[in-house]
C-alpha positions in Angstrom: 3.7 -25.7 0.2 3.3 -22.5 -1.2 -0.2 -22.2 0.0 0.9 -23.0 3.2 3.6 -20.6 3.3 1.4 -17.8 1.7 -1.6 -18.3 3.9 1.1 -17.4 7.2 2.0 -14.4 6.0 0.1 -11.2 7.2 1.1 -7.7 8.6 4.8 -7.4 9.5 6.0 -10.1 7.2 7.6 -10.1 3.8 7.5 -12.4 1.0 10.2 -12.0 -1.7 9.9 -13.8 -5.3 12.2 -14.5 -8.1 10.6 -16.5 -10.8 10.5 -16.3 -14.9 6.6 -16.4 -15.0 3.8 -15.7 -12.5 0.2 -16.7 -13.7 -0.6 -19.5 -11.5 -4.1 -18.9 -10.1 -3.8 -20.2 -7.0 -1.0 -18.5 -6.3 -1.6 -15.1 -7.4 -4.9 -15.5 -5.1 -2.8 -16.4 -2.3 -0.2 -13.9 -2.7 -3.0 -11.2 -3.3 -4.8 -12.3 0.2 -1.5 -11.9 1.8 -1.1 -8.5 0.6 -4.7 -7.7 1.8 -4.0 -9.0 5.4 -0.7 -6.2 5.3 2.3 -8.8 3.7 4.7 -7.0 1.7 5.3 -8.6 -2.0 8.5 -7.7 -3.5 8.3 -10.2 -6.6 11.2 -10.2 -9.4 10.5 -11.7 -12.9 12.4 -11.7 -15.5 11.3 -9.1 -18.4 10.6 -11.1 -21.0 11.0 -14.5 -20.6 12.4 -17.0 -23.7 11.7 -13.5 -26.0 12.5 -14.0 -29.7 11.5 -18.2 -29.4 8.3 -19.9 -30.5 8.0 -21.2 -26.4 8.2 -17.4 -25.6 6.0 -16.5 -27.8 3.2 -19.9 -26.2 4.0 -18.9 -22.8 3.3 -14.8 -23.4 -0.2 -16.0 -25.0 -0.8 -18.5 -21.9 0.5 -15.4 -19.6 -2.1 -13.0 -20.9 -5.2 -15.7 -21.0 -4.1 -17.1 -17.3 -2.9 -13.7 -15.5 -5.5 -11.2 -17.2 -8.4 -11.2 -14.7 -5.8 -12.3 -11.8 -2.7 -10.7 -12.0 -4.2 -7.1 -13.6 -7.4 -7.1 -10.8 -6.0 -8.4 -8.1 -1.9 -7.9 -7.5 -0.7 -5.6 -10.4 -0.9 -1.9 -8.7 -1.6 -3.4 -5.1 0.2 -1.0 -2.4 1.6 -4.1 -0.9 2.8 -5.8 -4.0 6.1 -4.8 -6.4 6.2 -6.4 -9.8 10.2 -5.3 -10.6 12.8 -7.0 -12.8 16.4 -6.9 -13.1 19.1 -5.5 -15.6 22.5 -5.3 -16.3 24.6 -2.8 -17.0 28.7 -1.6 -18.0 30.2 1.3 -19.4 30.3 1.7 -23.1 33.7 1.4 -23.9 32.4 3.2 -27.4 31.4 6.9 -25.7 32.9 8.0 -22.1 30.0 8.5 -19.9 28.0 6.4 -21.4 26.3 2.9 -19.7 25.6 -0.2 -21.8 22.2 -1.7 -20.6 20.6 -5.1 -21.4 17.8 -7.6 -19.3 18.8 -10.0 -17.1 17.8 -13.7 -18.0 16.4 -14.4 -14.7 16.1 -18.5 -14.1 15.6 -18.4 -9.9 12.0 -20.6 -9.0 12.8 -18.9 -5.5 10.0 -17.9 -2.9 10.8 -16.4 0.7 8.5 -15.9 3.2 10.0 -14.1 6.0 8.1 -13.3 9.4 9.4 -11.4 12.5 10.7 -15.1 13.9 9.9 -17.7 11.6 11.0 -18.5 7.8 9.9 -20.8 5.0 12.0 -20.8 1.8 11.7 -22.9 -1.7 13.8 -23.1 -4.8 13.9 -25.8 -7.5 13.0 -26.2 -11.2 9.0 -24.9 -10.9 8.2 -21.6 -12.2 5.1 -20.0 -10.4 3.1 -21.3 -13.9 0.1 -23.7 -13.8 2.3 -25.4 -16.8 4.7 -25.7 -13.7 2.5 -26.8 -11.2 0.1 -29.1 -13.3 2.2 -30.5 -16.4 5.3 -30.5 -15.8 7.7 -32.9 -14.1 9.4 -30.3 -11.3 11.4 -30.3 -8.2 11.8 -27.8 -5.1 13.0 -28.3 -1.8 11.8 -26.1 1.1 13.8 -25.3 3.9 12.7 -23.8 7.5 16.2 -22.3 9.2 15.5 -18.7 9.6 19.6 -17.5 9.7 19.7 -19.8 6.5 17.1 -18.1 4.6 17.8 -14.4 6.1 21.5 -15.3 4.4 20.2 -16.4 1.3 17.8 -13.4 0.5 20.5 -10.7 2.0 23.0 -12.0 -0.8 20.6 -11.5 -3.2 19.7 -8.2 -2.3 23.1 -7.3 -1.7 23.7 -7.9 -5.5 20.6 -6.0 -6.9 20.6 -2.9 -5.1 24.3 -2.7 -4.9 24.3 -2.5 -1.0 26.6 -4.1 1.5 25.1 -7.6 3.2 24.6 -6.2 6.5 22.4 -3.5 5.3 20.6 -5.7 3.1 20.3 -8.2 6.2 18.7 -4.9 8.3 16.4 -4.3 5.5 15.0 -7.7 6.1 14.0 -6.9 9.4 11.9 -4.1 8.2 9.2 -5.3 5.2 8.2 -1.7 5.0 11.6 0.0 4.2 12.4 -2.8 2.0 9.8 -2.3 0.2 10.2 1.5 -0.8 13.7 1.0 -1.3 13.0 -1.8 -4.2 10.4 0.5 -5.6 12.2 3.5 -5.3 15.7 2.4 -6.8 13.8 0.8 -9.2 12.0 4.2 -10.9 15.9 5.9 -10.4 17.2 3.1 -12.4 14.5 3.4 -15.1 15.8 7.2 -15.1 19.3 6.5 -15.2 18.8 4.3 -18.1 16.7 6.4 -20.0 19.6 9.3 -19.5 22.4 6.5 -20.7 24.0 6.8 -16.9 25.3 4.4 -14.7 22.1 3.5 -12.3 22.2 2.5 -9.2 21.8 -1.7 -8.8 20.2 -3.8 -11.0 16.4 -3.4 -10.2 13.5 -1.6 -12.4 10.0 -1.9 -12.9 8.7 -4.6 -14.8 5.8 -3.1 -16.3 6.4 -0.6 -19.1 9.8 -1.2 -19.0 12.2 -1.4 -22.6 15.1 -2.9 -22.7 16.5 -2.5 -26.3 18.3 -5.1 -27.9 22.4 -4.4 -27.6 24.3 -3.4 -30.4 28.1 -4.6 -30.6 29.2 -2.8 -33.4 32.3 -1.1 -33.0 33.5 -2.7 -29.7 36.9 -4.5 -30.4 37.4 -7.3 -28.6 41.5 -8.2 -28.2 42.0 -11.9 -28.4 43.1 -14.1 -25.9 46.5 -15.2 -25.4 47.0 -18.3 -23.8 50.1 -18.4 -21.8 52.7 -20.0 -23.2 53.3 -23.6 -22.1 56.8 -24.7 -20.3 58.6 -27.1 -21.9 58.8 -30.1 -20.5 62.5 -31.1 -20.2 63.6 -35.3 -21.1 64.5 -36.9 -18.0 
């Protein structure tokens, strides 16, 4: 299925990714012949995926020994493709003016490919990993309704880039100006952190990003009161 849906994609059409990993050989080939025939990639993964566990640490080693000669040659740096990931952010009720920033565990196995009148979408339990795609015991279902799918991805966007459904819904229609606007927000947002600012939305670059562990200290927290219960008269 995602061969199928990869190999239909060419000039004028946009394939959007959220996924934890992506170093599936196949796949990566596929996405990077789309991108030759004039496809737009925007593809979000999460930063660093199960970071600080022993099966973050395996799949980081499997990442670099899978993706190395695929991902690095062939997609990462491509002018159709974006490699972006998301974060959060809130003021910091310690210093006025100041944001709070952290990654965004990212769990979506979601691919779109959108055309001018055509769609094919998938989501389920398998990451874009040959782990996923060879080992594992998985599940995706694919759907074909284009308003469906147009929805789906709108909402999405709506959230990361912080812009109202209907513009994210026009952006859809145009691969090209989505694209730049991912890319572009993303660098501001990489900025904004840096400066310790509110950013934009929620989208940055991927690659040579840092997202420093948060520290807590000196945030009180007031305790919840639960409301007090009526009493419950005798009949």
């Amino acid at each position: 299925m995602y061969f199928n849906a990869l190999r239909a994609a060419g000039q004028g059409d946009l394939i959007y990714i959220e996924d934890r990993y992506l170093f599936d050989r196949g796949i990566i080939s596929e996405i990077h012949a789309a991108a030759e025939r004039g496809a737009k990639i925007i593809a979000i993964l999460e930063w660093k995926p199960d970071m600080g566990s022993t099966l973050g640490e395996v799949e980081e080693i499997v990442e670099k020994f899978a993706s190395f000669e695929d991902a690095s040659r062939l997609i990462a740096g491509h002018r159709n493709v974006a490699i972006l990931t998301l974060g959060n952010s809130r003021s910091d009720p310690r210093t006025a003016g100041k944001t709070m920033y952290s990654e965004t565990y990212i769990h979506s196995k979601t691919m779109a490919v959108l055309g001018r009148d055509w769609a094919v979408m998938t989501g389920g339990s398998a990451n874009i990993a040959f782990t996923s795609m060879w080992f594992h015991s998985e599940m995706n279902v694919a759907f074909t309704d284009s308003s469906r799918i147009n929805n789906w991805v709108a909402q999405l966007w709506s959230e990361h880039l912080n812009v109202s459904v209907d513009e994210a819904m026009g952006l859809i229609a145009k691969p090209d100006d989505a694209f730049n606007i991912f890319t572009q927000q993303a660098v501001r947002n990489k900025a904004a952190l840096l400066k310790g600012i509110t950013p934009e939305g929620r989208v940055y670059p991927r690659e040579g990003m840092v997202f420093l562990p948060r520290k807590l200290e000196g945030i009180t927290v007031a305790p919840v009161v639960p409301p007090e219960t009526p009493a419950v008269q005798a009949a």
